[in-house]
N, C-alpha and C positions, 0 to 999 in steps of 0.2 A: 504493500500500500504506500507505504514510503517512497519506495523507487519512483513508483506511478506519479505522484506529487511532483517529484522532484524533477522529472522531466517534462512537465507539466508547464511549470513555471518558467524556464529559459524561453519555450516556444509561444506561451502568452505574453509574454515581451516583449520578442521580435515582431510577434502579429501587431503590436501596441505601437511601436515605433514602426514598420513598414506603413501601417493605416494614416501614423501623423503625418510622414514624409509623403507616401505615394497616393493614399486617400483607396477608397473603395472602387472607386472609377478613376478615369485620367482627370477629370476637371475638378475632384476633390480636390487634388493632391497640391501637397504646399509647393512645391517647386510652379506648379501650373498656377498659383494664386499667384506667387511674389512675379513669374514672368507679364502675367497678364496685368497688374498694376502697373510694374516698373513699366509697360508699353503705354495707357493711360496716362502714367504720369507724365512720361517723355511727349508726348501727343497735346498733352493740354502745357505742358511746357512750351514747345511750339508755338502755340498760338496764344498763349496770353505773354510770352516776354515780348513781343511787340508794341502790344497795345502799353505795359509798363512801362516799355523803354519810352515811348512817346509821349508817354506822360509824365513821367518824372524830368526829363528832359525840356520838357513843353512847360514846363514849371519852375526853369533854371535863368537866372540871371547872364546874360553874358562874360560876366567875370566865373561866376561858376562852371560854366561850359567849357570853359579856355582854363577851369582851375584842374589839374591832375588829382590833386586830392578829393573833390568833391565828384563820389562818383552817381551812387540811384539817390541819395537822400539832400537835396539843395540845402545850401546856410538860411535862407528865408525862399517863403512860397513867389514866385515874383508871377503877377498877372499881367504883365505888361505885352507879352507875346500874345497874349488871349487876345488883346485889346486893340492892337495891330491889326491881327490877321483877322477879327471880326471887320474892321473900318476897310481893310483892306477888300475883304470879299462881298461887301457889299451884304452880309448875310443874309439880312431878314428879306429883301426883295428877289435876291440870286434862290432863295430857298424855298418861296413862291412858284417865282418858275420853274424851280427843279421840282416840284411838289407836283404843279399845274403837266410837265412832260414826262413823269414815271407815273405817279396814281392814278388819272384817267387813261392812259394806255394798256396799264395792268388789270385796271378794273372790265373796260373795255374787250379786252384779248378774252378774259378770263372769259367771259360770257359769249364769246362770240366762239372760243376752241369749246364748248361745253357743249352745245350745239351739233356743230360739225360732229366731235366727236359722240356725241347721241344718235346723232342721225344714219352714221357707219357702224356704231352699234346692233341700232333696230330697227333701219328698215332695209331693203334691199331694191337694190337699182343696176342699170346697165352699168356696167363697166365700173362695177365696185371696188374690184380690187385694183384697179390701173389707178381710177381716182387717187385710191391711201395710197397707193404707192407713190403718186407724185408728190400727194401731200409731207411723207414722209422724206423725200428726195428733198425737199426745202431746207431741211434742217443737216441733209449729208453735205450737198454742195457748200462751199464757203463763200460767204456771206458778199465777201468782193469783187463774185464771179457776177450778179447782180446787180452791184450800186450802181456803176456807170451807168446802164439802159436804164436803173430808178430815178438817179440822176437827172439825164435828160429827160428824163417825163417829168419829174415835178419840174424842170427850167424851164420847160415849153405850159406846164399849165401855171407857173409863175405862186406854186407853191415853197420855194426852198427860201429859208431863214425863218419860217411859221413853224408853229406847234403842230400845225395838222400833216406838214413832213413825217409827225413821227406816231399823229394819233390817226390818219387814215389808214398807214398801213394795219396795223391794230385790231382796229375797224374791220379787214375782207380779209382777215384772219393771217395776217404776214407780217406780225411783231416780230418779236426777239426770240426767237426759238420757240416761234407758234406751234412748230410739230409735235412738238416733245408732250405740249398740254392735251393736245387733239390725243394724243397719245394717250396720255391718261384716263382722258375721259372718257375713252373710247375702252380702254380694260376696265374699269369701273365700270358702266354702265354694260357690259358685258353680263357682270357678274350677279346683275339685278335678275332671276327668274322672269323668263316671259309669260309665266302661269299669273302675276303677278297684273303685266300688262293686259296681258287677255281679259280678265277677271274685270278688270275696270272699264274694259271694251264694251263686256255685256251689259252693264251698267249705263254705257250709255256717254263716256266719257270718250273724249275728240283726245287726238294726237297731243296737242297744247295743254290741254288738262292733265293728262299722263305726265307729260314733262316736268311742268311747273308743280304740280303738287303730289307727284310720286318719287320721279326723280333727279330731281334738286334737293329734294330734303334729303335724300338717301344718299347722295352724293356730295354733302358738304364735306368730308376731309381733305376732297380733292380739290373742290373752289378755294377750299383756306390755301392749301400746297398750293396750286397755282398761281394765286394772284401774289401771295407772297415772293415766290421766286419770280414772276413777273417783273413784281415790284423792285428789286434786289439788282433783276436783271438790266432796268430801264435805268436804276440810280447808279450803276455802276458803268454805262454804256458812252465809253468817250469816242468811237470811231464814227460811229453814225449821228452821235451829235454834231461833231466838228463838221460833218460833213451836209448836212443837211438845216443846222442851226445855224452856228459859225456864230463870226462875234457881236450878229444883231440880239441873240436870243441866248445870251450865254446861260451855263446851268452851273453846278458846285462845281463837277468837275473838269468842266472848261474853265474853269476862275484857277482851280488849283494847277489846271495848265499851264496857264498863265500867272501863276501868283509871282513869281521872282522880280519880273519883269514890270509888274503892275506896281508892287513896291518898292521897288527900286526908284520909279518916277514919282510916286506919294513921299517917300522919306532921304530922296536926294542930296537934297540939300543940309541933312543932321547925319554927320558922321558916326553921334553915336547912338542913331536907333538905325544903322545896315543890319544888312539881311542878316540873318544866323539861323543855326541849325533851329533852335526853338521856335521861332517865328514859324518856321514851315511846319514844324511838327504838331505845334497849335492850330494851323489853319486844316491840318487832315485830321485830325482829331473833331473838330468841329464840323466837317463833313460827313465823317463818319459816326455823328450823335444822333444826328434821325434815325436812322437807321439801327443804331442798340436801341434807342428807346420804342418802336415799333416790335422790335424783335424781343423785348422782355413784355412789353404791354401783352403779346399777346403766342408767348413762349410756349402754352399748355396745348393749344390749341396747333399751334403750327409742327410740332414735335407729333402729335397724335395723327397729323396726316399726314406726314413723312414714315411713320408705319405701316398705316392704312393702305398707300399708296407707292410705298417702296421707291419712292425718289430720293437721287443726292442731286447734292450743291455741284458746281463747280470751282 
């Protein structure tokens, strides 16, 4: 009986320690925990020493910048960069415009690819698949293979330097990677049962009515996911601005295009408010504040249709 104990206990041991180290499965196991954080931590590492650096720096006096010893923590908070590059970008009217050429395009788009892509969903027509395919072909070809012939059509209908350069296209469904939503909403509305549809048929319910109050409601994770990355897509967009806006109708980040330059002719003349690193790091900081503040207002929601809906960023 002794014996039996005694051999007992070394191999409930090892079971004790193989179970801490290697776990019951692979994803138990501690080696598999400490890889998987230490990747998380390195990942959110990444991407918040950025936004720190720009900030602690954007909050540095130019004697502090130019000092070796003061490195993330400044000798006083200095606002003066803030103050600059607000006067400098024009903010609150530049931020209008940028507001007035990303929001109703996103919103816009968003409703107009829900559609489309419903309509390739559930109903069937000639040459349905040629259609999505071209539809889809929008989004493979690059985007440059197009401006020119866009170009000269808005110069000849004497649209170029307007808002509606960029909210027409929007409009007949040829935003900023229109495909991608049509896409969406096209696997979503897939996945809604036609028994469902039918059901409301007998009922007595028209196309429009199915739509509007079946499935829209059923599909809100993908209107949140859409319009947001829309949104994202439109505030982030400097090729087709410059090129279709240019410097009647500037937006943020044509200002931040421009900011070196724009300041340099506002503060000329005082040698000691020239440009420096903080001043710039202040003015994209300020650009990129709608933009966090959008994206935490409504964080719960836009997180739960990027599940729903299986899209990333780019």
């Amino acid at each position: 009986m002794k014996k039996i104990l005694k051999n007992k206990r070394p191999t409930d041991f090892k079971t004790k320690v193989r179970k801490f180290f290697f776990g019951t499965h692979v994803t138990d196991s501690l080696f598999t925990k400490i890889a998987i954080y230490t990747l998380l931590i390195s990942i959110g590492f990444l991407y918040i020493y950025p936004m720190l650096y720009m900030l602690s720096n954007s909050l540095k006096s130019q004697s502090d910048i130019v000092n070796p010893m003061v490195n993330w923590v400044p000798t006083s908070l200095y606002f003066g960069n803030y103050e600059r590059a607000f006067s400098v970008l024009n903010y609150f009217p530049t931020l209008w415009k940028s507001m007035f050429v990303t929001f109703l395009p996103a919103l816009i788009q968003t409703l107009v690819t829900a559609v489309i892509g419903y309509g390739f969903a559930k109903f069937d027509f000639k040459l349905k698949k040629m259609w999505f395919v071209l539809v889809l072909l929008t989004f493979v070809i690059p985007v440059q293979v197009y401006m020119i012939p866009r170009y000269v059509m808005f110069f000849n209908l004497d649209l170029l330097e307007s808002p509606l350069s960029i909210i027409l296209p929007a409009t007949f469904g040829q935003g900023i990677n229109s495909a991608i939503f049509v896409l969406i909403f096209y696997q979503f509305f897939r996945m809604i049962p036609n028994s469902i549809n039918e059901a409301a048929e007998i009922d007595g319910a028209g196309p429009y009515y199915i739509f509007f109050k079946i499935g829209v409601p059923l599909a809100g994770p993908a209107f949140i996911t859409s319009f947001l990355f829309g949104l994202v897509w439109y505030w982030n967009e400097t090729y087709i601005s410059s090129l279709f806006l240019g410097s009647a109708y500037p937006n943020m980040q044509l200002r931040l295009a421009n900011f070196v330059s724009e300041y340099t002719q506002i503060y000329a003349s005082d040698e000691l408010l020239r440009i420096n690193e903080g001043v710039r790091l202040a003015a994209t900081l300020l650009i990129i504040l709608p933009m966090l503040i959008i994206y935490f207002t409504i964080q719960r929601w836009f997180v739960e249709g990027v599940e729903k809906t299986g899209v990333t960023g780019e």
